[in-house]
C-alpha positions as CSV (number, residue, x, y, z in Angstrom):
1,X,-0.3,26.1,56.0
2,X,1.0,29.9,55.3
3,X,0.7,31.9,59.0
4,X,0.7,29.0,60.8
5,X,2.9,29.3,64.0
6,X,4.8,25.8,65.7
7,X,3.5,24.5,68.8
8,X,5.4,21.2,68.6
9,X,5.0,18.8,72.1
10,X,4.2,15.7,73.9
11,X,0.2,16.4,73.7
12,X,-0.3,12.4,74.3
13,X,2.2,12.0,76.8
14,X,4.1,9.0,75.4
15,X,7.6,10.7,75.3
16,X,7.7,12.0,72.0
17,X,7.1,15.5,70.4
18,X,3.8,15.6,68.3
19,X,3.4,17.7,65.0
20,X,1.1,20.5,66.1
21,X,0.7,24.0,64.9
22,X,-1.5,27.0,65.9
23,X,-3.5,28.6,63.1
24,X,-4.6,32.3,64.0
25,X,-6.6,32.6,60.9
26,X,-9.2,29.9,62.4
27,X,-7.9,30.3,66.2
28,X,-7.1,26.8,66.4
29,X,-4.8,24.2,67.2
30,X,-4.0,21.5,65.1
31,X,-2.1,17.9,66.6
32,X,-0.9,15.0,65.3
33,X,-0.6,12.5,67.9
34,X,2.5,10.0,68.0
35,X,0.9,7.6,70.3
36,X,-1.7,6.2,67.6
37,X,-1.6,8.5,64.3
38,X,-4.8,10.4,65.4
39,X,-5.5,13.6,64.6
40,X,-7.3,16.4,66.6
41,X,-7.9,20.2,66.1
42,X,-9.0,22.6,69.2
43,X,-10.7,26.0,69.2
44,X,-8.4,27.8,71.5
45,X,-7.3,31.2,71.7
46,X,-7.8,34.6,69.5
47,X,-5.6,35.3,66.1
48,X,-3.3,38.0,67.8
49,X,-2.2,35.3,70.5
50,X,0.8,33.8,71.1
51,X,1.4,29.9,71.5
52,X,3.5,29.2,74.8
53,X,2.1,25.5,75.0
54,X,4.0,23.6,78.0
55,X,3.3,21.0,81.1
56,X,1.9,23.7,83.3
57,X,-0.1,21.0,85.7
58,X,2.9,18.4,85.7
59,X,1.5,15.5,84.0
60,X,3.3,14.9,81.6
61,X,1.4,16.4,78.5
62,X,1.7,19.5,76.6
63,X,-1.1,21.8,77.2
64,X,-2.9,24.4,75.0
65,X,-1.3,27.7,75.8
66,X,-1.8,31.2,74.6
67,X,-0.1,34.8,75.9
68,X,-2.3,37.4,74.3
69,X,-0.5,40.7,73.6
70,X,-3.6,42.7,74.2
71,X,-4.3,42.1,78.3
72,X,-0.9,40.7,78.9
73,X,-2.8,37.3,79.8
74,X,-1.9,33.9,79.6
75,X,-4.7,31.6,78.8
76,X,-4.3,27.5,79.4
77,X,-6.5,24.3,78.4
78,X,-4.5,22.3,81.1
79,X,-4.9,18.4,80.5
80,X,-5.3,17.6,83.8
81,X,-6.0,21.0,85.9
82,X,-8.4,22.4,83.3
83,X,-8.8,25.9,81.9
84,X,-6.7,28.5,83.9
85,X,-5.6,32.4,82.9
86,X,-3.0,34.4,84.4
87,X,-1.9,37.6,83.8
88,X,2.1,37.9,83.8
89,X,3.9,40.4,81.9
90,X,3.4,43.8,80.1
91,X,3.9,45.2,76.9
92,X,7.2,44.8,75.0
93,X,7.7,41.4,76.7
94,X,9.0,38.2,74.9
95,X,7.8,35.4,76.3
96,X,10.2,32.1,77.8
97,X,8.0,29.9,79.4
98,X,10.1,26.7,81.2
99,X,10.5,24.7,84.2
100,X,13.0,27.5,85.8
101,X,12.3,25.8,89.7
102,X,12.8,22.0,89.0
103,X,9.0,20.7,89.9
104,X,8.0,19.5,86.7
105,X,5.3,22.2,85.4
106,X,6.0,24.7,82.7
107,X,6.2,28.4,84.5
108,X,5.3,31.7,83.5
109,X,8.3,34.0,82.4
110,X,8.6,37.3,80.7
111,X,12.2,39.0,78.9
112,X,11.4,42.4,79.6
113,X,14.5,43.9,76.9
114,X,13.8,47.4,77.7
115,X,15.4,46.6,81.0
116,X,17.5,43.5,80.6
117,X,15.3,41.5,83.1
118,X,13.5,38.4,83.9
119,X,10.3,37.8,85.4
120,X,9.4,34.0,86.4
121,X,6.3,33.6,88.4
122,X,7.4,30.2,89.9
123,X,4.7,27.4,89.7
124,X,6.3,25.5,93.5
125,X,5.8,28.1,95.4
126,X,3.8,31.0,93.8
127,X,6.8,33.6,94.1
128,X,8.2,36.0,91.7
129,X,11.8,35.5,90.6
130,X,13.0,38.7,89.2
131,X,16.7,39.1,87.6
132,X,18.6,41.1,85.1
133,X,20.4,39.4,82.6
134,X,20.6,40.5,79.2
135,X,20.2,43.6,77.6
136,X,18.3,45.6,75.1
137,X,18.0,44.0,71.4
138,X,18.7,40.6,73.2
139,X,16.7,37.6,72.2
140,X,15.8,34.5,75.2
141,X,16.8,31.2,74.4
142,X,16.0,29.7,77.8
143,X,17.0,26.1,78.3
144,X,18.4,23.8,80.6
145,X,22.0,24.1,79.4
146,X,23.7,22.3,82.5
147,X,21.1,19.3,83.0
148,X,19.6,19.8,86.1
149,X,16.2,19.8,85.6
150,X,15.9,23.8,85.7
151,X,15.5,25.8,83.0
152,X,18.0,28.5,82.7
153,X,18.1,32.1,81.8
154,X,19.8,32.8,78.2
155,X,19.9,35.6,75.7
156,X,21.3,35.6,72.4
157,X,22.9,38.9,71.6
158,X,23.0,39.2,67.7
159,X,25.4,43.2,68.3
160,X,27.8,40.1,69.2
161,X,26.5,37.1,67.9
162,X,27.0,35.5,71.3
163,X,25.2,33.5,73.7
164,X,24.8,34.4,77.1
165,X,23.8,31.8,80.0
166,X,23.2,32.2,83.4
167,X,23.1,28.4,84.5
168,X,21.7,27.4,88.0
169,X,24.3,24.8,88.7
170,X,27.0,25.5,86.6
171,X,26.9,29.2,86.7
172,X,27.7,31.9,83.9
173,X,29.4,31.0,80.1
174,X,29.5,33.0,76.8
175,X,30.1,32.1,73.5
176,X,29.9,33.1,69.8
177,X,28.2,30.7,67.7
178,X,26.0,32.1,64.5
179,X,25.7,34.6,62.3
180,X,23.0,37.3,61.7
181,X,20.6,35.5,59.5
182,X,20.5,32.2,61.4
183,X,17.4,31.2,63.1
184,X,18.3,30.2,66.3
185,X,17.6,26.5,67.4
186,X,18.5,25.5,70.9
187,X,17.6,22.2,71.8
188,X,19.2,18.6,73.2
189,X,20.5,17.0,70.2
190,X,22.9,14.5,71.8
191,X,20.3,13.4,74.1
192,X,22.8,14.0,77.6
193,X,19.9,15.8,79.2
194,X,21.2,19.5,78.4
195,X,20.1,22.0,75.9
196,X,23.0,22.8,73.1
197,X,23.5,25.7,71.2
198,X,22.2,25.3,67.9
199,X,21.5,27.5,65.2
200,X,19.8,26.6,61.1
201,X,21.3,28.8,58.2
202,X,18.6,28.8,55.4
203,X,21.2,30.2,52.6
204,X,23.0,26.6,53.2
205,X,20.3,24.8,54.1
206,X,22.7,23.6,57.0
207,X,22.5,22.9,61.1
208,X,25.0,23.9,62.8
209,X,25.0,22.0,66.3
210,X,27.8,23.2,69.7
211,X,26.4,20.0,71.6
212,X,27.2,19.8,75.5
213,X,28.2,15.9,74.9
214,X,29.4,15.6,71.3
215,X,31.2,18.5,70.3
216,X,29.9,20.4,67.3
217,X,28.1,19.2,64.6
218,X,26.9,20.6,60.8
219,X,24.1,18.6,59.3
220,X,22.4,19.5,55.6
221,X,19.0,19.7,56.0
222,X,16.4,21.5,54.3
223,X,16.1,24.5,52.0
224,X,16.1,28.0,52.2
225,X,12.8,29.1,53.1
226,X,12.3,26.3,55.6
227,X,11.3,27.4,59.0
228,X,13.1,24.9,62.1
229,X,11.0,23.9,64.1
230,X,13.3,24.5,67.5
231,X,12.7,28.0,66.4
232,X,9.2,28.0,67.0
233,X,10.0,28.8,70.5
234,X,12.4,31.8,70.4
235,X,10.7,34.8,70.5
């Protein structure tokens, strides 16, 4: 319904994305599993929160996941690990939670713009990561744009219109893909194990795809005042 916010994962853990949304007017969270068609919904989280749901115990299922703005907190309903909260971040931060050390659980991260840097408390080890890339007015697409099971800083820089990625295997790259109005839509669309550049232009109603594998791609689907849901997840 109107003001609800995407929090599409694997809830179920059978290897495919379940419809779920977070509705702040009600605080809860609302999932439709693939594995049997069941439907749940979840108390979880205050209306001024922000969804972040990931693997943060590494079992394979999307957990309930909120930031909230107000204490700079993240608060988790782990599947396996149970309730946890973790404060990580401060004011003006986007969140970009994502595997950024390889060990299968969903780590906190901050985009602090107001200084063009990157703060991942690392879920292996328990250390912070700390690193500038980006800059002010930039937007984080992390993702793991070389395959290698890490998730990788990335800004989109709409002064430009370019993407910037700082891969951990395959090092730095730039390129312009989009224009201002697009909601940006990162994701693995030709299923080689890296995240492509990908963008949805609602005044076309059009994809347009630069996949890692497959080259690029437009695709017509859906209508102006549709909301991707790939988007759910840039900030």
């Amino acid at each position: 319904m109107t003001g609800d916010k995407i929090a599409a994962g694997d809830y179920d853990g059978d290897g495919r994305a379940d419809y779920a949304v977070f509705r702040p007017s009600d605080t809860n969270w609302y999932i439709l599993r693939s594995s049997n068609g069941g439907f749940s919904g979840q108390a979880f989280g205050a209306s001024a929160d922000i969804p972040v749901a990931g693997d943060y115990d590494g079992d394979g299922k999307t957990d309930l996941a909120v930031f909230r703005p107000s204490d700079n907190t993240w608060y988790l309903q782990q599947s396996t690990a149970g309730f946890k909260a973790q404060a990580w971040g401060m004011s003006g931060d986007l969140v970009a939670p994502g595997d950024y050390d390889g060990d299968g659980k969903s780590d906190f991260a901050v985009f602090r713009p107001s200084i063009g840097t990157w703060y991942v408390l690392q879920s292996s080890n328990g250390l912070v990561r700390s690193q500038a890339f980006g800059t002010n007015g930039d937007k984080p697409v992390a993702g793991d744009y070389d395959g290698d099971g890490k998730t990788d800083l990335a800004v989109f820089r709409m002064s430009d219109l370019t993407w910037y990625l700082m891969r951990s295997t395959a090092g730095f790259s730039a390129q312009a893909f989009g224009i201002s109005t697009d909601f940006l839509s990162p994701g693995d669309y030709d299923g080689d194990g890296k995240t492509d550049l990908g963008v949805f232009r609602p005044s076309e109603g059009t994809w347009y795809l630069q996949q890692s594998t497959s080259g690029f791609r437009g695709a017509v689907f859906g209508l102006s005042g549709d909301v991707p849901v790939p988007s759910g997840y840039v900030p």
